[in-house]
C-alpha positions in Angstrom: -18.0 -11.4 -27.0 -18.5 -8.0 -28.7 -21.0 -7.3 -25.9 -18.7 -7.7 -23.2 -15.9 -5.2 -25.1 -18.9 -3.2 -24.8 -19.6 -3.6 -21.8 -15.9 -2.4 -20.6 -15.2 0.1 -22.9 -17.2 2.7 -21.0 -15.7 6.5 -22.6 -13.6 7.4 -25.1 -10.1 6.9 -23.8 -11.2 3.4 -22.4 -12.3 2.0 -26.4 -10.2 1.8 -29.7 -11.7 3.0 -32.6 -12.0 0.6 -35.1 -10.4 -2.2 -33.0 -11.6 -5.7 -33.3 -12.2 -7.8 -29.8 -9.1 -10.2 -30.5 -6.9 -6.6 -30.4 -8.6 -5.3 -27.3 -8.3 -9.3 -25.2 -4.6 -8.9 -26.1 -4.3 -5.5 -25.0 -5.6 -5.6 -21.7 -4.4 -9.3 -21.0 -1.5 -8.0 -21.6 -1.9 -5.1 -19.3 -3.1 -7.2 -16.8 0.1 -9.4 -16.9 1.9 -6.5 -16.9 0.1 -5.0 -13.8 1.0 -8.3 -11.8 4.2 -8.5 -12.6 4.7 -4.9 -10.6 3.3 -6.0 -8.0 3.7 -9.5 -7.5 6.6 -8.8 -4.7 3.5 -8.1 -2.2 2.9 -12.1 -2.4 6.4 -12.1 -0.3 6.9 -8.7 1.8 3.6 -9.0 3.2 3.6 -12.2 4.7 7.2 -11.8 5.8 6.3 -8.5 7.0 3.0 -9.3 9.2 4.8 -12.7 10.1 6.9 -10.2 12.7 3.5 -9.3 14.2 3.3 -13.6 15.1 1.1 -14.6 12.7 1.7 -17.5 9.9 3.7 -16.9 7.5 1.5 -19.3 4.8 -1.3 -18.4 6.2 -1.2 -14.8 5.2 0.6 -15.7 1.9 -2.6 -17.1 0.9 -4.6 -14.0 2.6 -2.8 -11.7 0.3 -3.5 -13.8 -2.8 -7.0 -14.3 -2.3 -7.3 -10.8 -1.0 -5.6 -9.3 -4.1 -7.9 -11.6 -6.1 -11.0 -10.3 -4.8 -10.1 -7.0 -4.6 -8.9 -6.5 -8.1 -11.3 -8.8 -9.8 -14.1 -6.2 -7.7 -12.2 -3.6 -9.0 -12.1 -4.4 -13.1 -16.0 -5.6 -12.4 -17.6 -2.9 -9.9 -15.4 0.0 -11.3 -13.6 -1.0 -14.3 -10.9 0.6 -13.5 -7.4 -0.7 -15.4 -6.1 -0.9 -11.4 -5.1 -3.8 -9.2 -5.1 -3.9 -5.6 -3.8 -5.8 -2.8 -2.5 -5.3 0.7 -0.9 -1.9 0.8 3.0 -0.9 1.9 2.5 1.3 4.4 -0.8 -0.4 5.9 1.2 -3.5 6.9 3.8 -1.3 7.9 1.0 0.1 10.1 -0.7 -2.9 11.3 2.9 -4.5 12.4 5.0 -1.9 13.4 3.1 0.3 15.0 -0.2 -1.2 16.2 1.2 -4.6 17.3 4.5 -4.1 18.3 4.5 -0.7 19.0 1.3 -0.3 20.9 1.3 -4.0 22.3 -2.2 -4.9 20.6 -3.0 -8.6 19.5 -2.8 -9.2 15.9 -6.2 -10.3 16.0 -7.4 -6.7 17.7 -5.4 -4.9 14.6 -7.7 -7.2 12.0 -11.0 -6.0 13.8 -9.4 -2.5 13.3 -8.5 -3.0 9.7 -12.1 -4.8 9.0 -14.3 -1.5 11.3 -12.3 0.8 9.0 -12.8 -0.6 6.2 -16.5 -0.7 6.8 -16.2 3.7 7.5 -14.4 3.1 4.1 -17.5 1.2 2.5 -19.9 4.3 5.0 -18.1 6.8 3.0 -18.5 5.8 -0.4 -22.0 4.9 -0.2 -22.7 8.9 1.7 -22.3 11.5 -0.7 -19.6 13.6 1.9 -17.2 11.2 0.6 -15.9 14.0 -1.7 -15.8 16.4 1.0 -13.7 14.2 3.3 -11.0 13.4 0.2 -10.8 17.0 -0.8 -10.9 18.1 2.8 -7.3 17.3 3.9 -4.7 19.7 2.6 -2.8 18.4 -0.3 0.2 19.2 1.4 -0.5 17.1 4.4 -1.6 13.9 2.1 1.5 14.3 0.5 4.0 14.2 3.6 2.0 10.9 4.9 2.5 9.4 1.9 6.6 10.6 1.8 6.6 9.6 5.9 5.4 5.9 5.4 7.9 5.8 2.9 10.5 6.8 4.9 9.5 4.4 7.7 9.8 1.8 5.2 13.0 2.9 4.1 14.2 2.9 8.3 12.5 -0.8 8.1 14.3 -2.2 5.4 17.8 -0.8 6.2 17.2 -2.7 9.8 15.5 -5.5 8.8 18.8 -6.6 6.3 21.1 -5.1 9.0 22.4 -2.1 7.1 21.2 0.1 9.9 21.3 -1.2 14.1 21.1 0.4 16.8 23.4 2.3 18.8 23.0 3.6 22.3 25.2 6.8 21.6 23.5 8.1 18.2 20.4 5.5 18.2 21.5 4.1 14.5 24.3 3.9 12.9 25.5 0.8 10.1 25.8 -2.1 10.6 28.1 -4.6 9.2 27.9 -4.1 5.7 30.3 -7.0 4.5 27.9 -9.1 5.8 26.4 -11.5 3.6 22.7 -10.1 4.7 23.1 -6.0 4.0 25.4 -6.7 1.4 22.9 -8.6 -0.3 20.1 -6.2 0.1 22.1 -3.2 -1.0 23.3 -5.4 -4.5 19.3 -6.1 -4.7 18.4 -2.5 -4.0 20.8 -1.5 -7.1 19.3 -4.2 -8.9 15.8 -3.0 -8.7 16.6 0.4 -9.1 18.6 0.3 -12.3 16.0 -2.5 -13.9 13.2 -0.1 -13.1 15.3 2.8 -14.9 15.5 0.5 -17.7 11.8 0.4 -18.5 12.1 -4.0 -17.5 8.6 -4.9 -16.1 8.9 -6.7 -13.2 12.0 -5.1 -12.0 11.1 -5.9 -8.3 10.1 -9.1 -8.3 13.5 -9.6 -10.4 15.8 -8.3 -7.7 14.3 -10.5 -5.0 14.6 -13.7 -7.0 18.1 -12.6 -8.2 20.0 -12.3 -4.8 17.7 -14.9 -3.4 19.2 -17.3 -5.4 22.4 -16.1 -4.5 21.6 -17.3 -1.3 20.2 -20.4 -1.9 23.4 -21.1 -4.4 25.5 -20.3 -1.8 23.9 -22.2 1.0 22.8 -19.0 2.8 19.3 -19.8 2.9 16.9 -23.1 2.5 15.3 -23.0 -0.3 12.1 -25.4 0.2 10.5 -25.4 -3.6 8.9 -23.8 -6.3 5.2 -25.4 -6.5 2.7 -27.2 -4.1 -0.6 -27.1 -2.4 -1.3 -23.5 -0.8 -0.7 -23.5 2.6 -3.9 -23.7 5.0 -5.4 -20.4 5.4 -6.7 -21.9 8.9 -4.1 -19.7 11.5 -5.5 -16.3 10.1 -8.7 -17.1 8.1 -11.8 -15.3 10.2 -9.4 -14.8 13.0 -10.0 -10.5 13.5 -11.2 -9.5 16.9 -14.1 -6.9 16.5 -14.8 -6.4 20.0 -11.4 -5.8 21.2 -10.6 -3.3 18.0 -13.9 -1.5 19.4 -12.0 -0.4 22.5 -11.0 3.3 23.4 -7.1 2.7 22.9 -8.1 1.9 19.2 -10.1 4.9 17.8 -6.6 6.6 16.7 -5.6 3.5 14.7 -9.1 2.9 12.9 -8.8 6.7 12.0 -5.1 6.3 10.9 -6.5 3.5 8.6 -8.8 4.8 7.5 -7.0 8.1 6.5 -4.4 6.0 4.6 -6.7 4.0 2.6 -8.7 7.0 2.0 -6.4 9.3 0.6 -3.7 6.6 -1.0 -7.2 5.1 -3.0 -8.1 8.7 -4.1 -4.1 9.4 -4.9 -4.0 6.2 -7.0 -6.8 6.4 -8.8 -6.3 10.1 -10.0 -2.5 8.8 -10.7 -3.6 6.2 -12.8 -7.1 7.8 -14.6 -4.5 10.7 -15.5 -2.2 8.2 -17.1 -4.9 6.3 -19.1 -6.7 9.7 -20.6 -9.9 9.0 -18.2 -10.5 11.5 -16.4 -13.2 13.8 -17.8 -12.8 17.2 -19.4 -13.8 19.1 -16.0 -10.9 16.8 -14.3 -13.8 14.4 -12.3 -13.2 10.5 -12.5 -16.2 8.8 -14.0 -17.2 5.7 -11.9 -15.4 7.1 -8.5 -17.9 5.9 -6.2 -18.3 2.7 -7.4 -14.0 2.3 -7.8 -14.5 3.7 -4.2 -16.7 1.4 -3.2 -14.6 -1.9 -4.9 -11.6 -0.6 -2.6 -13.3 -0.5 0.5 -15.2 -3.9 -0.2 -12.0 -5.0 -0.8 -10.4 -3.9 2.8 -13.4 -5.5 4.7 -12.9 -9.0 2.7 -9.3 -8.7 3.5 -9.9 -9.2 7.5 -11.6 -11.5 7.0 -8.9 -13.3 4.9 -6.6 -12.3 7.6 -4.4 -9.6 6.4 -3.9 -5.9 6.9 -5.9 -3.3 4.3 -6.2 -4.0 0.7 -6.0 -1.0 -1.3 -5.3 0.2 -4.9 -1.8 -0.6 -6.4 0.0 3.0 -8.0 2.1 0.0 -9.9 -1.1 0.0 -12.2 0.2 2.4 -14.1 2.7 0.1 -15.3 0.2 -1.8 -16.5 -1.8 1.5 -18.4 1.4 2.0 -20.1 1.3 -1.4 -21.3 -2.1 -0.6 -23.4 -4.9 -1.1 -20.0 -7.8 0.8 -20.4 -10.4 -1.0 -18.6 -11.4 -3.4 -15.7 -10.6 -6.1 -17.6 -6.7 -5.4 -17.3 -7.8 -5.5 -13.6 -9.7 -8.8 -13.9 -6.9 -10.2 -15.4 -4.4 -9.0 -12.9 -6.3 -10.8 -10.3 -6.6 -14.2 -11.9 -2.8 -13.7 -11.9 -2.9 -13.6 -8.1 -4.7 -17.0 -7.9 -2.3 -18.9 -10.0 0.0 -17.9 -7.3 -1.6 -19.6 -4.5 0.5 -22.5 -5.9 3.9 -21.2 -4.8 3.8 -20.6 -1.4 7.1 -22.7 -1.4 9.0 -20.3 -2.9 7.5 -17.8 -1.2 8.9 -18.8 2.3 11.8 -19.5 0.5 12.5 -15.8 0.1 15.2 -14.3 2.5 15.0 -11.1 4.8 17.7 -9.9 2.7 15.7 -9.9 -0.5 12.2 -8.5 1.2 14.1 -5.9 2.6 15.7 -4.5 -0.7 12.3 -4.3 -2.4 11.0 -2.1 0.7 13.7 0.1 -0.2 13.0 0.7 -3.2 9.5 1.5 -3.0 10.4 3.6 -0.1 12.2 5.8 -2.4 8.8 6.0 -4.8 7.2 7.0 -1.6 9.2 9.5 -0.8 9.5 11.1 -3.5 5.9 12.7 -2.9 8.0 15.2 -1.2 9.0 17.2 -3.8 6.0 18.4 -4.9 5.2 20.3 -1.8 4.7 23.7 -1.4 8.0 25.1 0.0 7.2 28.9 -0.3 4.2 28.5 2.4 6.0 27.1 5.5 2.5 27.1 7.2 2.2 24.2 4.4 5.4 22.9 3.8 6.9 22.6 7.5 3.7 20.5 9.2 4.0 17.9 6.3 8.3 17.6 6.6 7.4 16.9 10.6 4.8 14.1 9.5 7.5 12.6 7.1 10.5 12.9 9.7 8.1 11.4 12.8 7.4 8.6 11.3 10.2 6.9 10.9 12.5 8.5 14.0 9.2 7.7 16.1 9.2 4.4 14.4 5.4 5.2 14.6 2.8 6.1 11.7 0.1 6.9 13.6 2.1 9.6 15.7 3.9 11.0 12.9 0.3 11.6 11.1 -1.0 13.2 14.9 2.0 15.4 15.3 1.7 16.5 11.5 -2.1 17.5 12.4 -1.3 19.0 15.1 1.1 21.3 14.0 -0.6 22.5 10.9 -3.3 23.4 12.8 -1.0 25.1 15.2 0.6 27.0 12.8 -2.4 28.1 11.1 -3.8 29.7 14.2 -0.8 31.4 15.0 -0.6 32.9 11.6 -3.8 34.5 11.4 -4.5 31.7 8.9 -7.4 29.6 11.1 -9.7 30.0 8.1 -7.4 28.1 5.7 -7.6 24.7 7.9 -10.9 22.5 7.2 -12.6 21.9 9.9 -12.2 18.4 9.6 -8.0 18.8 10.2 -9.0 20.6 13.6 -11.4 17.4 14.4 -8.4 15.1 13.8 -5.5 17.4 15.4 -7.9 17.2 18.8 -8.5 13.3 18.5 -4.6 13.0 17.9 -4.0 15.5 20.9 -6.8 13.7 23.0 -4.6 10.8 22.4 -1.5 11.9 23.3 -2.3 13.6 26.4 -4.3 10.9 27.9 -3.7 7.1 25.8 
């Protein structure tokens, strides 16, 4: 047993001095408990949210538990790494909004994307331009993709519980909001919002069960259990499409893909080695390739599951606050996601209503990236507020991303400035212009 606290306890923030293995188990299972709990509402938004895109509801519940697993128990194992992971907001957001329903692809064709890009994931963590590529992307830019997919989320969730339709004059307006389904999702959205002020782990997965069972109380919604056999993971279990993803019309939403999990892995896991005191004294990560290399392992066995990228969770920090400090916090976490395979009932049980307020909430998380921009440069600050704004008015996350690419690039050559912008941001602006022009 000593060998395997040991064995995790790789650098001096990760071990305890002094501390006995019974005080480092509790600790990080703990932690890991912790870490679920903050992210155990993916186990209901994502299934509800790639159900829209026509595929099975249980099916993909059991997708994102296995995936989650895998990916997390990779993670504590490969990286160890006090971070969970699991199908990302924003990815899904992605993979149904934009590449299904928006472009008209088959979910199976968006799989085969999700499982090419993650092996260009896996390609860049083994090559050693992987640092080159993360730091090559202006911070600025990274951070108005992460506030735009917020945002889009936000847009998503407001008109997925009704609070938002659409009008032909002004294209939104609200809705009925003293109907039983916005009302509902606003009350949860408070709910979540002043739990999470509070310090109350969980405070997401709280809100949803909360004005879920207001429904089922009040005969609003079915409510079909609590525990039985998973679902069959038959409907979306080795169902991707590789050869269709590997069509022309696709390259821009492999690179979109890509670029997300890329830069939201790299985000989280300098988020969260910050908050646990590992990152070394020359501000490198230890162990990023092979954390790298656990996330992108972790995409690829998602497609096969059947669901859209797996990706580190910034809700791990919860769980470093809780005492994490190693990969066990992560093994842990994804044991959790196992044990959940058994309530797929209540699950499906789950209304719009209640999904919809939690993707409000982390909307607002999202978009908070925003104010840490540079607003002094406009050449920096203007080309990330398009990305955020195109997103969600476009109702499209790969054209926001292209039109923020282009314009930064555009600006920076008319500035005198062509020096400042990697040439890997004029690569991308052309593919995103490319496709535009001629897709």
């Amino acid at each position: 047993m000593q060998r395997v606290v040991e064995y995790f306890n790789l650098g001096p923030a990760a071990s305890v001095s002094g501390a006995q293995p019974a005080d480092f188990w509790r600790r990080e299972l703990l932690a890991g408990l912790t870490t679920f709990l903050a992210m155990a509402y993916i186990t209901v938004v994502n299934p509800a949210m790639l159900a829209e895109a026509g595929m099975d509801f249980g099916g993909v519940f059991v997708a994102t538990c296995l995936a989650a697993a895998f990916g997390s128990i990779l993670m504590g194992l490969l990286g160890n790494y006090p971070v969970g992971l699991a199908p990302g907001m924003g990815q899904n957001a992605f993979f149904t909004y934009a590449v299904v329903l928006g472009m008209g692809h088959p979910w199976q064709t968006a799989l085969g994307a999700v499982f090419l890009s993650g092996i260009l994931f896996v390609a860049l963590s083994l090559l050693p331009f992987r640092e080159w590529l993360i730091n090559a992307i202006p911070r600025n830019l990274k951070l108005g993709i992460s506030a735009g997919i917020g945002l889009f989320l936000g847009i998503v969730a407001l008109s997925n519980a009704g609070v938002v339709v659409d009008n032909p004059a002004t294209l939104v307006s609200l809705g009925d909001l003293t109907a039983f389904g916005p009302l509902m999702c606003l009350i949860g959205f408070v709910v979540i919002a002043a739990l999470a002020q509070r310090g109350v782990k969980g405070a997401v997965v709280i809100g949803i069960v909360a004005v879920s069972a207001v429904g089922w109380l009040l005969g609003e919604v079915e409510f079909k259990g609590v525990v039985a056999l998973p679902p069959s993971p038959a409907p979306v279990l080795m169902q991707l499409d590789i050869v269709g993803a590997l069509d022309i019309s696709m390259v821009t939403v492999i690179l979109t893909m890509l670029l997300v999990d890329v830069f939201d892995t790299a985000g989280t896991m300098v988020g969260v080695a910050n908050r646990a005191g590992l990152v070394r004294p020359d501000g490198s990560l230890p162990r990023l390739g092979k954390a790298l290399l656990a996330d992108s392992g972790a995409t690829l066995g998602g497609a096969l599951l059947g669901t859209s990228s797996t990706t580190s969770y910034i809700e791990s920090a919860v769980g470093v606050e809780a005492g994490g400090r190693t990969g066990v916090t992560a093994i842990v976490c994804g044991v959790a996601f196992l044990l959940c395979l058994l309530f797929a009932p209540l699950a499906q049980s789950v209304p719009a209503y209640a999904t919809a307020a939690a993707l409000l909430f982390v909307a607002c998380l999202m978009a908070r990236s925003l104010a840490d921009l540079d607003w002094g440069d406009h050449s920096e600050s203007a080309p990330a507020v398009v990305t955020a704004l195109a997103m969600p008015l476009g109702y499209s996350i790969a054209d926001g991303i292209g039109l923020g690419f282009i314009a930064y690039t555009g600006i920076k050559l008319l500035n005198g400035q062509y020096r400042e912008c990697p040439p890997v941001v004029y690569l991308v602006a052309g593919i995103f212009a490319l496709k535009f022009a001629f897709l």
